[in-house]
Each structure stands twice: as structure tokens, then as C-alpha cells.
C-alpha positions as CSV (number, residue, x, y, z in Angstrom):
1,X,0.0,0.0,0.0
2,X,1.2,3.3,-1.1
3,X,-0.1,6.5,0.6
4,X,-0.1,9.3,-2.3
5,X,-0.1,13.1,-1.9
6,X,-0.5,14.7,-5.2
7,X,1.2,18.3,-5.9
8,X,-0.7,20.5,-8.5
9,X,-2.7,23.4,-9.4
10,X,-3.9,23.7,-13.2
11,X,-6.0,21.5,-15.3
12,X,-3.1,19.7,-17.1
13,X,-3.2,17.8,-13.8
14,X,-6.5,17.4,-13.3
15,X,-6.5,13.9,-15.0
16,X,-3.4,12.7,-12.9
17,X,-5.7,13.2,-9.4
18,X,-8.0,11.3,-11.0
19,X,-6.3,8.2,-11.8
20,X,-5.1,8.2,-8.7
21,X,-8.4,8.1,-7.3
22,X,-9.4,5.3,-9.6
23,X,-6.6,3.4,-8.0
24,X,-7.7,3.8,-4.9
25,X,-11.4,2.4,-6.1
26,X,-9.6,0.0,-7.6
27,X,-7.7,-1.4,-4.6
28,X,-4.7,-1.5,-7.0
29,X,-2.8,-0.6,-3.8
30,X,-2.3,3.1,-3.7
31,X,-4.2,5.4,-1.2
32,X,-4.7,9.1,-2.1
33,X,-3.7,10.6,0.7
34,X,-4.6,14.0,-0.2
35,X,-3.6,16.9,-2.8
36,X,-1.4,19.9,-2.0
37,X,-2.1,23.0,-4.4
38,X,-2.1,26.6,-5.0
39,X,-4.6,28.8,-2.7
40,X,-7.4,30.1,-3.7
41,X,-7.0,33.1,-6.0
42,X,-9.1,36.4,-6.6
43,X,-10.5,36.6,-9.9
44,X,-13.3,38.4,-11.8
45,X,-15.3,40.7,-9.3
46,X,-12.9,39.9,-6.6
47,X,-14.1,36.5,-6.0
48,X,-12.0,33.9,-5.3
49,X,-11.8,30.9,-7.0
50,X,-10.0,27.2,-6.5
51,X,-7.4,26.0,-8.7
52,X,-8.5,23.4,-11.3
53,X,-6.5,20.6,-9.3
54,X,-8.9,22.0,-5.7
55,X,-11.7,21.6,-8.0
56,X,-11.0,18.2,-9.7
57,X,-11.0,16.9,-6.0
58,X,-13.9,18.0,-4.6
59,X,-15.7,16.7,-7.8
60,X,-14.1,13.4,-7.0
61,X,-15.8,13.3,-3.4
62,X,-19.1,12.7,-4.9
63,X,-17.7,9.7,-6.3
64,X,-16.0,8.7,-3.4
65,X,-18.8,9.0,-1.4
66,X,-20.9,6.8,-3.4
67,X,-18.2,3.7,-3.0
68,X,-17.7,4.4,0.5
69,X,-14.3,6.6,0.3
70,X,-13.7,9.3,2.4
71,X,-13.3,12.9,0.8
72,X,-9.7,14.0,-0.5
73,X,-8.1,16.4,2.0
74,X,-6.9,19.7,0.7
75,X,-3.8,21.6,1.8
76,X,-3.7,25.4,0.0
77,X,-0.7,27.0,2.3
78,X,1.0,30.0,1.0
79,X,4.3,29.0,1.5
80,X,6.1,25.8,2.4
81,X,7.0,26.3,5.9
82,X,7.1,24.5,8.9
83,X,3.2,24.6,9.1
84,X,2.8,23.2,5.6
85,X,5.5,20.3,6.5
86,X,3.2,19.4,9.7
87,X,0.1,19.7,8.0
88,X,1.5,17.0,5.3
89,X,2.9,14.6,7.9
90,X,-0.5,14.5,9.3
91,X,-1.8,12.7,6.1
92,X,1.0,10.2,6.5
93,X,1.8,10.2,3.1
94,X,4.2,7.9,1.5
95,X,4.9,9.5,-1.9
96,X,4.9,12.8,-3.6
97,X,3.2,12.8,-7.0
98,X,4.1,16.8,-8.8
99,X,2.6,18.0,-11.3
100,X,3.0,21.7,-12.7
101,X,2.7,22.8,-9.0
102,X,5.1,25.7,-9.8
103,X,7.2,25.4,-6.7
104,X,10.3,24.0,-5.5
105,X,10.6,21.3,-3.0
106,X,13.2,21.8,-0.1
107,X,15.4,19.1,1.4
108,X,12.9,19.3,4.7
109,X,9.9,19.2,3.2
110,X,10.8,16.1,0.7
111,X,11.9,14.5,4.0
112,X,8.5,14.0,5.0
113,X,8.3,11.4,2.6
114,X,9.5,8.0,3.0
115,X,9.4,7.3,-0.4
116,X,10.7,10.7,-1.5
117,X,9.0,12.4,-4.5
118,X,8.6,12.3,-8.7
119,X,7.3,14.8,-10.6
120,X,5.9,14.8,-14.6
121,X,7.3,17.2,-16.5
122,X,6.3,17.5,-20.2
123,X,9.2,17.0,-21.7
124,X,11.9,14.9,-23.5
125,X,14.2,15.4,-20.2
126,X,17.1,16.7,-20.2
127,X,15.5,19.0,-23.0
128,X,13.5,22.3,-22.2
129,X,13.8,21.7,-18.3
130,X,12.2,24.7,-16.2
131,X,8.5,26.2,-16.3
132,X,7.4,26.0,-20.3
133,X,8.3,23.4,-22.0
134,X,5.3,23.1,-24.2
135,X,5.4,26.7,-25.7
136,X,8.8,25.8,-25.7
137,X,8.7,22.8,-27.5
138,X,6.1,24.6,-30.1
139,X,8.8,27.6,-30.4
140,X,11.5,26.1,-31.5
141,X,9.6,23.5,-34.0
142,X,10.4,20.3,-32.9
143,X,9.1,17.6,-34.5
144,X,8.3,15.5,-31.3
145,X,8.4,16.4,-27.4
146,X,7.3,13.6,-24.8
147,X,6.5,13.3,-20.9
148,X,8.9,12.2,-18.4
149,X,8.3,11.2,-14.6
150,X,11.5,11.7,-13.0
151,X,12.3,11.1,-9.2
152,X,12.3,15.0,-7.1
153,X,15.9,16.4,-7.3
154,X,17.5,19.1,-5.7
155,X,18.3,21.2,-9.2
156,X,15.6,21.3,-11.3
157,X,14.0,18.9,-13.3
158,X,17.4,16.8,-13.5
159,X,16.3,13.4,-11.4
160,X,16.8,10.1,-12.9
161,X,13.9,9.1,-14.9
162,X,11.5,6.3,-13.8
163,X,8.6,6.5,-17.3
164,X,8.9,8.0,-20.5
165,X,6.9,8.3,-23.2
166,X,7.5,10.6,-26.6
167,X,4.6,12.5,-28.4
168,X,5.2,13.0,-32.5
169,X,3.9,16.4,-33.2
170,X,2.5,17.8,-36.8
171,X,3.1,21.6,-36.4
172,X,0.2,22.9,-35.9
173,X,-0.4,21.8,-32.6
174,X,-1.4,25.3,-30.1
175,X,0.4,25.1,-26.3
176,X,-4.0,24.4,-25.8
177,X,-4.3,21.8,-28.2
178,X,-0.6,20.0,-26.8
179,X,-1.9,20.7,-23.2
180,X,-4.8,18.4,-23.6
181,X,-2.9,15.7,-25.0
182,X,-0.1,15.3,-22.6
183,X,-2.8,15.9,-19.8
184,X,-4.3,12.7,-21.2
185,X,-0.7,10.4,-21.9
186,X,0.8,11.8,-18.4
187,X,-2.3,10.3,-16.1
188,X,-2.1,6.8,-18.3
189,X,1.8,7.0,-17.6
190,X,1.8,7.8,-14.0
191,X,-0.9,4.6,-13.6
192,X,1.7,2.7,-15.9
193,X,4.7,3.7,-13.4
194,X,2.7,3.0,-10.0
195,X,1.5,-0.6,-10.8
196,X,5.1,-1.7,-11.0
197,X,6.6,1.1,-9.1
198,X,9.0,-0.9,-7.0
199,X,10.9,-2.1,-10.1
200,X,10.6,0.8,-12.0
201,X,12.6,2.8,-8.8
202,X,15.0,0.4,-9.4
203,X,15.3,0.6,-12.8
204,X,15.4,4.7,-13.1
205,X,18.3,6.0,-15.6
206,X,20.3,9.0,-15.4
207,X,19.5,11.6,-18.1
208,X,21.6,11.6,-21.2
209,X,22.8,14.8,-23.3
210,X,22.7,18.3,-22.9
211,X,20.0,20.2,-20.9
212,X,18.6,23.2,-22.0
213,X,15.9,25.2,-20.1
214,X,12.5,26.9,-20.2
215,X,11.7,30.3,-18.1
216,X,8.3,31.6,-17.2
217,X,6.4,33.3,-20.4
218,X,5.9,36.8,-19.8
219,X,2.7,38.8,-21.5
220,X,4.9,41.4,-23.3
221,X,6.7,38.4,-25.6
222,X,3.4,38.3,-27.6
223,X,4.1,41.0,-29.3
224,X,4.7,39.9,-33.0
225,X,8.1,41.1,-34.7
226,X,7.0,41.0,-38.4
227,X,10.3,41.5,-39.6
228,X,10.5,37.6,-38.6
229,X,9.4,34.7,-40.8
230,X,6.5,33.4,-41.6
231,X,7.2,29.8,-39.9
232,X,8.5,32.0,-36.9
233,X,5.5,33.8,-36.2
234,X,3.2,30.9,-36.9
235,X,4.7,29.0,-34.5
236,X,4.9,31.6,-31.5
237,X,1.2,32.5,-32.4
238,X,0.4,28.6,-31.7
239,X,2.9,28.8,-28.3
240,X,0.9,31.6,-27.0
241,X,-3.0,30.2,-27.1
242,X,-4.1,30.0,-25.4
243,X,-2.0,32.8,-23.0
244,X,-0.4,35.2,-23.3
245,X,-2.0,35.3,-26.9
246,X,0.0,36.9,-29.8
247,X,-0.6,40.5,-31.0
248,X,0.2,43.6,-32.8
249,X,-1.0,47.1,-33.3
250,X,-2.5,49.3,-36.0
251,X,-2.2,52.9,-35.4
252,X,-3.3,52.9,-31.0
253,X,-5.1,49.7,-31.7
254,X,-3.9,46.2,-30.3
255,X,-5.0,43.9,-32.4
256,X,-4.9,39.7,-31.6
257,X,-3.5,37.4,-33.9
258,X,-5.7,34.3,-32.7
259,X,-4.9,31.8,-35.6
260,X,-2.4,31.7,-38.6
261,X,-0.5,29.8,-41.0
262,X,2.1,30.6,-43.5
263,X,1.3,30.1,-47.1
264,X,3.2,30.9,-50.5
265,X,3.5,34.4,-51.2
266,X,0.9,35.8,-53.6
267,X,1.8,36.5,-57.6
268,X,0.7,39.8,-57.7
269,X,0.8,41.8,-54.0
270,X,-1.4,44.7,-53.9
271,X,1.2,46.9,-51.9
272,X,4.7,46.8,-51.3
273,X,5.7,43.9,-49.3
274,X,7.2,46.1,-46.3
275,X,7.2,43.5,-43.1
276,X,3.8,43.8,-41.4
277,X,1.9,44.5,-44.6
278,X,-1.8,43.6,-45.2
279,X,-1.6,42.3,-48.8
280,X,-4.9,41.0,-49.5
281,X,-6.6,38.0,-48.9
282,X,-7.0,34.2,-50.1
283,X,-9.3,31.4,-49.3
284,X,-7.1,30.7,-46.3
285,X,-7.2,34.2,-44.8
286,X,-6.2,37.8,-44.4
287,X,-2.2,37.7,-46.1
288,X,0.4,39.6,-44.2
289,X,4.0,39.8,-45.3
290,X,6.5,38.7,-42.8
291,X,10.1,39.0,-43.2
292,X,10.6,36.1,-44.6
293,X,7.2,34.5,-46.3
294,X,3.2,35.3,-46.0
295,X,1.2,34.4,-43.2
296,X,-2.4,33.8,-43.5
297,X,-4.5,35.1,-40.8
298,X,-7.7,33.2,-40.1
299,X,-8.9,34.4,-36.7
300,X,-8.4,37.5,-35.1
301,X,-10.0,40.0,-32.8
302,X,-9.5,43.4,-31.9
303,X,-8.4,44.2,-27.8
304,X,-11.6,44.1,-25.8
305,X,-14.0,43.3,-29.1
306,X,-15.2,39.6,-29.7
307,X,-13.0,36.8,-31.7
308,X,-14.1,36.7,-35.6
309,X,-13.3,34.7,-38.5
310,X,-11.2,36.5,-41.0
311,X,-14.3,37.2,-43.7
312,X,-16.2,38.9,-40.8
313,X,-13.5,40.9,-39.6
314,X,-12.7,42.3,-43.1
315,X,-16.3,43.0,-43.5
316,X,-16.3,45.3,-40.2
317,X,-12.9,47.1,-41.8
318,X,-13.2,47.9,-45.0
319,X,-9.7,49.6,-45.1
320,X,-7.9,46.8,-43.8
321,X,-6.3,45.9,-47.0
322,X,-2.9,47.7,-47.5
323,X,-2.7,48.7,-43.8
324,X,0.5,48.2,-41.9
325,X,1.0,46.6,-38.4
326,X,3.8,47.5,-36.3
327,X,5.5,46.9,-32.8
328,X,4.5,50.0,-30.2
């Protein structure tokens, strides 16, 4: 029997909570001890709100409840003192489960746990270690990225690796779109790794080749540079969705660039083909020149206005067509 406390706040981890709660129905042998995530945040009208991981949980009770398991404790402390260590001993947990909780882990409070701790990170360790590594990924146009659960190390994201699986991607995936599926392959991994988890701790391999590391996305990098390709752009418009978003302006006007793809520059352009230049359009969008290539904008939505498709949004800005976008 393995006592479990899972680590997490977003919805990418939502599905992880809940195979471990099947497990438990299951009597496969693991316990969910509880889950440790973020507090609960202000949001619209000053209301605050439970992380997706908080809200998972208490959904789970109602299952629970109906087979005679007792609701998921929650922890939600704003730091990882000595009052968050006690409150985590009182579960009795065994094993720490991370997953995109967004902190680190201290030598005392990993102490706690017999076991120690793992942690999924999305992916191909010792690639894109740190806090994006799906925009990343995305970014730099790889043609596959993966999911590894690696044990809890002191410098980040560099633990031997216990499961591994690797995700082939087609470039057009969005950091949404890639979100959902590694939310999906990281819960069947992590049941994978626990049915045989006393061999697999056994079996755990160093990682092999260089690392190379992810920060935090700030809001400002959306900004589009349209001096930069085509490929560039399309790719750091499908890195940002579904945050920070990607946009540009047009005069004092902050326009969003919600969706996109490059295409072959037209025969004929209408205007000169300065960067940022609204050429026309084609049955695949609104064409822009880049610095290096077209890109065809399907989707897009001025700052505060609603989303539209591209026809509708030329149809509300009849002078569109030969405009230039800039960076501001």
C-alpha cells in the first residue's frame, strides 16, 4: 500500500488526481492521501476561486462517497513552511506525485516522505527543463516532445527518470491543443509507473545529453516582430493560445493574432511587401507579409471586441487591405 499526496494546481493535472483516485477504487494498492495545491485566487469581481487541481478533487468526493471513500483532504498554504510540512505529515503520506505545482521542493519538506518524490514534466528530459516546456517545444519546431516522470531532485527537473513516453507532433499543434494531450498520456503514464513502481525505482536512468531550459512566459513576448518569418511567427502565435496570446498594433489599436499559418507568397501583392503588410486575402485568410514569407490570418480579434473569423473581420474594416502593423 502506497499512501499518495499529489502536488498540483492547473488543469493539465487534473486527470493525474483522478487516476489516482481510480486506483484507490480500484484497490490497486495506492491510497490518495490527499492533494497539495495553490490557494485560492481572486479573480473576476474579486471573487475567489480554486485552482482546477482544488476543483478536480472535490468533484471526485461525490464519487467517493458513493463507493464508501472518504473525501480528498486539501492543503492550500501559501508558503512551504514548517506549518505546511506538519500539516503533510498529518496525512501520512508515503509518496509525492508533482505536477505543474510551480514550486520547488526543499530538502525538509521532501523529508517527509518516506518514499521521497517524482514529478511529470512534459518533456523529452534533459531538453526544455524549467517552467514551459510546451510553448517551448512549439517555439523552436520540434518535430516530437514527450512526458517524463523523473524522481524529485535538488536542481531542477534533472532526477533520474522512472517513465517515458515521446509525443510526435505535426506543427500545428497550439500550447492548448498539446496541453490536452499530454494531460491525457501523463495520467495513463503515471498509472503505468505505480502498478510496477517498486521495479521501475529500481530501474530509473540518469539523463543523457545536454539540458537546455524553459523560463516563465511573460505577456509582453506576444508581441509579434513581423520582420520575422512566416514559420517564426506561426509557431509563436500557436505557443501563446491559449495565453499570453499573440498581438500587434495598427495605429493605437492592439489587435490579436488568434490563428495563422504561412502560405506561398501571392503572384501579384497589392502593396509593397514592407514587413507587417496587409496584402490581401485568399481562401485561407487575411495575407500579411513577414520578413521572410506570408502568413495567412484566419482568426483574429481586436483588444476588448469579440474573436471573428477573418471574412467577418474584413467585412467590419473595410480599409484593412494595405494597412500596416507595427510593434509600439
Amino acid at each position: 500500500m502506497v499512501r499518495i499526496l499529489f502536488v498540483g494546481s492547473p488543469a493539465i493535472a487534473a486527470p493525474c488526481l483522478r487516476i489516482l483516485s481510480e486506483m484507490e477504487l480500484e484497490n490497486s494498492g495506492v491510497v490518495l492521501a490527499g492533494i497539495l495545491t495553490n490557494p485560492d485566487r481572486a479573480h473576476k469581481h474579486g471573487k475567489k476561486e480554486p485552482t482546477d487541481v482544488s476543483m478536480a478533487a472535490t468533484g471526485l468526493d461525490v464519487i467517493r462517497k458513493e463507493k464508501g471513500l472518504p473525501p480528498i483532504p486539501q492543503l492550500k498554504p501559501e508558503r512551504l513552511d514548517a506549518q505546511a510540512r506538519e500539516d503533510v505529515a498529518a496525512l501520512d503520506p508515503d509518496l509525492l506525485v508533482s505536477f505543474a505545482y510551480g514550486r520547488l521542493f526543499g530538502p525538509r519538506f521532501l523529508a517527509v516522505f518516506p518514499l521521497g518524490g517524482i514529478n511529470i514534466h512534459p518533456s523529452l528530459l534533459p531538453k526544455y527543463r524549467g517552467a514551459s516546456p510546451i510553448p517551448a517545444a512549439i517555439l523552436a519546431r520540434e518535430n516530437e516532445t514527450g512526458i517524463c516522470i523523473q524522481r524529485l531532485a535538488a536542481e531542477m527537473d534533472s532526477g533520474d527518470i522512472l517513465a517515458s513516453v515521446s509525443i510526435a507532433l505535426s506543427g500545428r499543434e497550439t500550447t492548448a491543443s498539446l496541453s490536452e494531450t499530454v494531460s491525457a498520456r501523463a495520467a495513463a503514464l503515471l498509472r503505468e509507473l505505480l502498478v510496477d513502481f517498486p521495479s521501475r525505482t529500481r530501474s530509473a536512468s540518469p539523463q543523457e545529453g545536454e539540458a537546455t531550459y524553459c523560463r516563465e512566459i511573460k505577456k509582453e513576448e506576444g508581441l509579434i516582430d513581423w520582420t520575422k518569418s512566416a514559420v517564426e511567427i506561426d509557431a509563436q502565435i500557436r505557443a501563446f493560445t491559449p495565453w499570453p496570446l499573440s498581438f500587434t498594433h495598427l495605429g493605437e489599436r492592439t489587435l490579436l493574432i488568434l490563428e495563422a499559418e504561412p502560405v506561398d507568397s501571392p503572384a501579384e501583392p497589392v502593396v509593397p511587401t514592407v514587413p507587417g503588410t496587409v496584402l490581401g486575402v485568399s481562401g485561407k485568410g487575411i495575407l500579411i507579409q513577414t520578413g521572410d514569407g506570408v502568413l495567412a490570418v484566419s482568426r483574429l480579434q481586436w483588444q476588448t471586441k469579440k474573436a471573428l473569423a477573418w471574412k467577418a473581420f474584413c467585412n467590419g474594416e473595410r480599409n484593412f487591405i494595405g494597412a500596416r502593423l507595427i510593434l509600439q
